[in-house]
C-alpha positions as CSV (number, residue, x, y, z in Angstrom):
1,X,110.3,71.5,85.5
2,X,108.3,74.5,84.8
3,X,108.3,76.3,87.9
4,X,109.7,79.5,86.3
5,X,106.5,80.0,84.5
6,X,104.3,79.5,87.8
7,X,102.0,82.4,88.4
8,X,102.3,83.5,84.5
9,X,99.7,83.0,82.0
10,X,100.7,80.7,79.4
11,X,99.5,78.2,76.3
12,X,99.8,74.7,76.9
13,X,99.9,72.2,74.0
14,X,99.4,69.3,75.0
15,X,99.4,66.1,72.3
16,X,95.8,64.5,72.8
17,X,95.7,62.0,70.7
18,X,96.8,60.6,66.9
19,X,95.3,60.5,63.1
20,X,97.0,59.2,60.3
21,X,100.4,58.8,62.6
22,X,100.0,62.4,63.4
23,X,99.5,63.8,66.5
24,X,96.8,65.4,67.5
25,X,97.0,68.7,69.9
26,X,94.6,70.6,72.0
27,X,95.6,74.0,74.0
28,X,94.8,75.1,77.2
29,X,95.3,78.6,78.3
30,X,95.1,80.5,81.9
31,X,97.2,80.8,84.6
32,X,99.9,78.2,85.5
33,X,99.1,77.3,89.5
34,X,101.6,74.2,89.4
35,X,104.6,73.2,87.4
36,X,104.5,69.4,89.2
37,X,103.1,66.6,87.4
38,X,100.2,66.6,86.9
39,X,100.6,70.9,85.9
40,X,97.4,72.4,87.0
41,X,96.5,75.4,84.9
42,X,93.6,78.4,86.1
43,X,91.2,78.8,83.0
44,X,89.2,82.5,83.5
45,X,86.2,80.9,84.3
46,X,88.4,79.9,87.7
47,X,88.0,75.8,86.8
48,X,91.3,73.9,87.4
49,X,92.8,71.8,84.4
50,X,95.3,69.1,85.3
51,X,97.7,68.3,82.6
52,X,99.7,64.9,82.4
53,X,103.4,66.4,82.1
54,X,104.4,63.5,79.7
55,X,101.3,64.8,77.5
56,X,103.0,68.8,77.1
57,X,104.4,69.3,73.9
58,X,105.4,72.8,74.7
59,X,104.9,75.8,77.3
60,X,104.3,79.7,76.0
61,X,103.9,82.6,78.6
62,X,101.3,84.8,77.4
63,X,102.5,88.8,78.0
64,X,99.5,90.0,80.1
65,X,98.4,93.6,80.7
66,X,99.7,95.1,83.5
67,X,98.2,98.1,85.8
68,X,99.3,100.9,84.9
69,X,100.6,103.2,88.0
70,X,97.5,104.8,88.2
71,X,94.8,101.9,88.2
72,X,96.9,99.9,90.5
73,X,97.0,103.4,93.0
74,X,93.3,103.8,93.1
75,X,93.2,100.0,94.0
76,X,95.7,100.5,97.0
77,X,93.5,104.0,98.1
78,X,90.8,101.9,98.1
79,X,92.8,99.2,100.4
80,X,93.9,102.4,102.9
81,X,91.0,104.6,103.0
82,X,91.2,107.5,104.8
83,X,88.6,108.5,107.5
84,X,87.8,111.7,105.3
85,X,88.1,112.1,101.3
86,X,87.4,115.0,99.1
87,X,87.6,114.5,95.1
88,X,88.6,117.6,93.1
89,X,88.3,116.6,89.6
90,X,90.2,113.2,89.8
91,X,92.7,114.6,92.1
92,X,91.5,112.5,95.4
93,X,92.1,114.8,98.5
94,X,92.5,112.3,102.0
95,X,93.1,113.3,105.5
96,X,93.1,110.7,108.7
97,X,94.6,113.4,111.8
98,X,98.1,112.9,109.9
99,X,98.1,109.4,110.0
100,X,100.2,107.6,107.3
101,X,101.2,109.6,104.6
102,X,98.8,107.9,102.1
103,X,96.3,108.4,104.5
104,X,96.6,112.1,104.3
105,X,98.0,113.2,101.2
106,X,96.9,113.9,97.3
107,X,96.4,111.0,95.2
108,X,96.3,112.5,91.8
109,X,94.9,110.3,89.1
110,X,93.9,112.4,86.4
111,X,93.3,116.3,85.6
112,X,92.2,118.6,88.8
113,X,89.2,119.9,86.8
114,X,90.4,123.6,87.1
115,X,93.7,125.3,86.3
116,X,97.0,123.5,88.7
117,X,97.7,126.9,90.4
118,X,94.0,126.9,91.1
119,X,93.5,123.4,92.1
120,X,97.6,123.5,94.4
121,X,95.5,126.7,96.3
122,X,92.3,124.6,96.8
123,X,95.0,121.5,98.1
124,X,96.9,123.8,100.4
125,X,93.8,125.6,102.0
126,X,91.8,122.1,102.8
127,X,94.6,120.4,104.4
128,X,95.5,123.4,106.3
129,X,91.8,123.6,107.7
130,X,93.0,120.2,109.2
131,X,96.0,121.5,110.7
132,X,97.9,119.2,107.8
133,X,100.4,120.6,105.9
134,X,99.2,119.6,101.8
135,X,100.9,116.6,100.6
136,X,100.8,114.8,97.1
137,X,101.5,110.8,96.7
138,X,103.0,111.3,93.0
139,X,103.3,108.1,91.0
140,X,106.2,107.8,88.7
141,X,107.1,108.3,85.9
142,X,103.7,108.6,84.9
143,X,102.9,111.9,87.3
144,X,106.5,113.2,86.1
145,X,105.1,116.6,85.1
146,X,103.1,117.6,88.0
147,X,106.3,116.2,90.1
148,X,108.4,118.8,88.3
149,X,105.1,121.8,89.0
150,X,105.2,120.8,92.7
151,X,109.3,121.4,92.9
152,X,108.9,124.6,91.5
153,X,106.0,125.5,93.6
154,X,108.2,124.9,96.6
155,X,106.7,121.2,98.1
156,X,109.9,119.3,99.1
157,X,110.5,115.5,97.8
158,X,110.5,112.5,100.4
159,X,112.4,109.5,100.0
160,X,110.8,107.0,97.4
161,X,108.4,104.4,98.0
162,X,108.2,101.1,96.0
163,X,105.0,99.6,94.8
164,X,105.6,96.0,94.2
165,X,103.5,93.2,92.9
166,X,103.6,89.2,93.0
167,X,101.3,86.4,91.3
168,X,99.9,84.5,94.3
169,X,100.9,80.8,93.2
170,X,104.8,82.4,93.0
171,X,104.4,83.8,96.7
172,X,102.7,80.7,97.3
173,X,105.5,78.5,96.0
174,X,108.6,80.8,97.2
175,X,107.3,81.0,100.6
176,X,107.9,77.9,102.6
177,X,105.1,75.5,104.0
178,X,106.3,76.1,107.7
179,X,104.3,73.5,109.9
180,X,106.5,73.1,112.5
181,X,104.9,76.9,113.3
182,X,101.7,77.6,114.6
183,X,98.8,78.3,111.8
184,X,98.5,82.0,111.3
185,X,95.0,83.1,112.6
186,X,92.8,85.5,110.7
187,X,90.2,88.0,111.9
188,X,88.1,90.8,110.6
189,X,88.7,93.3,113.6
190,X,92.1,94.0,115.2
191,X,92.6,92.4,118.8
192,X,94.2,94.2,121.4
193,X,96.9,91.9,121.3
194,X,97.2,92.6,117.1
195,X,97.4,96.0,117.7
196,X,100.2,96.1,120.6
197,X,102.1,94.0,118.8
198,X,102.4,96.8,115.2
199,X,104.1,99.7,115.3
200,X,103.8,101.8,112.8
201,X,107.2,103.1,111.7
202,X,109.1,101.8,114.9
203,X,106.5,104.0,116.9
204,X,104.9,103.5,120.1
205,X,100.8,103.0,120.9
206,X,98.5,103.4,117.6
207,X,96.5,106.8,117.7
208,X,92.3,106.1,117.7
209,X,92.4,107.3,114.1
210,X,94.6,104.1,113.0
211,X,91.6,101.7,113.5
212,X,89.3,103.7,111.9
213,X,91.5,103.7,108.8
214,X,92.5,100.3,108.9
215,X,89.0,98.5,108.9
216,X,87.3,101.0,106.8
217,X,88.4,98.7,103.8
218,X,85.6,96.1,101.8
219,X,87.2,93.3,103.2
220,X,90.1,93.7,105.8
221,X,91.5,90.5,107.9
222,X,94.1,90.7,110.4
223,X,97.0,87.9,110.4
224,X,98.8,86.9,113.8
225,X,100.8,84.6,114.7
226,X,100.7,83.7,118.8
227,X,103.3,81.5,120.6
228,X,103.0,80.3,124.1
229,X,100.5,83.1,124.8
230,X,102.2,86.3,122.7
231,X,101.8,87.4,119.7
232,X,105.1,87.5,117.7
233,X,103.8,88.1,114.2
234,X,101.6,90.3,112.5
235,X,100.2,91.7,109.2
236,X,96.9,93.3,107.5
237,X,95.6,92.4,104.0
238,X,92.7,93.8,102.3
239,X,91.2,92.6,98.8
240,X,90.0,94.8,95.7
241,X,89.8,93.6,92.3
242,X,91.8,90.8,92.3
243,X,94.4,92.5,94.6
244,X,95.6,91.4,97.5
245,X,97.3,94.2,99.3
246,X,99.7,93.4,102.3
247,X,100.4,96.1,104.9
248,X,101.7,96.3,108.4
249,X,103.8,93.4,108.3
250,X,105.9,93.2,111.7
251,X,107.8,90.3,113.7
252,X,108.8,91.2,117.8
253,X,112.2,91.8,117.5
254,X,112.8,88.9,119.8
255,X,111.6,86.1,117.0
256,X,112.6,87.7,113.8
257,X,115.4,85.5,111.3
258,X,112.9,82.6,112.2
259,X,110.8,82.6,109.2
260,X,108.0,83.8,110.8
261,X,107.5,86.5,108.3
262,X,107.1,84.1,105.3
263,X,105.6,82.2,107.3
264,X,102.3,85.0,107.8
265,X,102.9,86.1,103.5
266,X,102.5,82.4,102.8
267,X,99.3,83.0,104.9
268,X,98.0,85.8,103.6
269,X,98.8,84.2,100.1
270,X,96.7,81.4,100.9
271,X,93.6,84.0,102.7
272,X,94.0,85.7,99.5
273,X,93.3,83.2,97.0
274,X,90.7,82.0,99.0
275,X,89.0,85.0,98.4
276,X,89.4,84.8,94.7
277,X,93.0,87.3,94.5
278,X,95.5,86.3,91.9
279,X,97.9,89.1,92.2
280,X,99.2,91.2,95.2
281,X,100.8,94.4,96.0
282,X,102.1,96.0,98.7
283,X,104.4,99.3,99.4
284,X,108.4,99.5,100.9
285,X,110.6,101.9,101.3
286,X,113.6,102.0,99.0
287,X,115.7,102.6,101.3
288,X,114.7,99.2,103.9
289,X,117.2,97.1,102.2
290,X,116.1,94.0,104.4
291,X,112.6,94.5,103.7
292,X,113.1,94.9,99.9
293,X,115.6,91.8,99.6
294,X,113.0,89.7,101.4
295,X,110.2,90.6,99.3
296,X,112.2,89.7,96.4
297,X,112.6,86.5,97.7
298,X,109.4,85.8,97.7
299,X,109.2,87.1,94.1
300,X,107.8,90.7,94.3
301,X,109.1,93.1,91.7
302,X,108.5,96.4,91.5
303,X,106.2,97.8,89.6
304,X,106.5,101.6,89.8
305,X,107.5,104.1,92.6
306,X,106.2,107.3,94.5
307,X,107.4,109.8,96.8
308,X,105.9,112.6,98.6
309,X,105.7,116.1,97.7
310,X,104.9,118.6,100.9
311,X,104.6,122.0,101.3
312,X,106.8,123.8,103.3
């Protein structure tokens, strides 16, 4: 009945009682897990109030704050760290051997400390001590200036990225219960079998760096899915803040249109609350229709977009 509100924070009256042939009301306010009967509502404090649907007078959502761009980027850096970092005023300079483009770009989430031709110099001159040309991840619209500097300075655009975000009970809800498949497993370290089965972009064997960059997180796990002996699903989720971030989400090509990819979200939904995250994130290309329609379906939205800027 209220599923629509599931995942949102809300107000629930609910009538408690009667005086005088009035009736008495009480509220309770937090995050809507379950729109069944009994609702179940997440106070703050994390304790679980179960709420007689015949009892609700009314339903408000509660407009929460939202990250802005830039909090919710230094989350996801945070969830990707690269194998070497470099601040420069609260521009954050990354480098993993040319791995991943967040991996080894800018991440600018503030002022440089020194004067932007200065601080562009500085950029180009460290990454090409790596044998990296300099790139910039630039959030928009909030890093719309400093997009516009980098045009004019010559660094060429890429093709945007979306950052999108879910409430946990929706993904949990949207996704379907699938236990006619095998439970997803979960494990701290990549197997061998994990890592043959992701390819990163549609490429081949992961380089030594890739490892390094995808454990380095506080608290990584590694979802598979195996049938008969292989390995036909995988993803990589990481926790910060309340975040759940989903990356390197792949199906073999010979099992895919077999919900096996909800299947291993619903998964990671489920490791995720578990391990107190009520939100998630994750990054798609605008341009991977397929991927983007999916993740709709499962009731991501986007909440802001980058692209890269690199030097020529």
């Amino acid at each position: 009945m209220w599923a629509d509100l599931v995942g949102q924070r809300v107000v629930v009256r609910r009538v408690v009682g009667e005086r005088d042939g009035r009736p008495l009301f009480s509220d309770v306010i937090g995050e809507l897990v379950s729109g069944d009967d009994p609702l179940t509502v997440r106070r703050t404090d994390g304790s679980m109030v179960r709420v007689d649907a015949g009892s609700v007078h009314r339903i408000k959502p509660i407009p929460g704050r939202r990250p802005d761009p830039l909090e919710l980027e230094e989350i996801a850096a945070a969830g990707w760290p690269a194998a070497e970092t470099r601040w420069l005023g609260r521009w954050l300079l990354r480098a993993a051997d040319g791995w991943t483009g967040r991996a080894n770009s800018v991440l600018p989430l503030g002022d440089p400390g020194e004067p932007l031709d200065v601080a562009v110099e500085s950029v180009r001159r460290w990454y090409a001590d790596r044998g990296l040309a300099a790139r910039f991840q630039v959030p928009l619209p909030v890093a719309t200036g400093l997009d516009a500097e980098l045009a004019d300075r010559g660094f060429r655009a890429d093709p945007p990225v979306l950052v999108q975000t879910a409430a946990l009970p929706t993904l949990l809800a949207r996704a379907t219960d699938r236990t006619d498949l095998p439970e997803v497993v979960f494990d701290e370290t990549p197997s061998s079998d994990w890592l043959a089965a992701y390819h990163y972009r549609g490429g081949s064997d992961l380089p030594a760096v890739a490892v390094g960059v995808m454990t380095a997180a506080r608290l990584p796990v590694f979802a598979s899915v195996v049938i008969d002996g292989e390995t036909v699903a995988v993803a990589r989720a990481v926790v910060d803040e309340g975040w759940l971030g989903v990356t390197a989400v792949e199906v073999a090509p010979a099992w895919r249109r077999r919900g096996l990819a909800s299947h291993v979200m619903r998964g990671l939904a489920r490791w995720g609350t578990d391990h107190d995250a009520t939100q998630s994130y994750l990054q798609v290309a605008s341009d991977n229709h397929a991927a983007v329609a999916f993740y709709e379906r499962l009731g991501y939205t986007t909440h802001h977009r980058y692209h890269y800027r690199i030097a020529d």
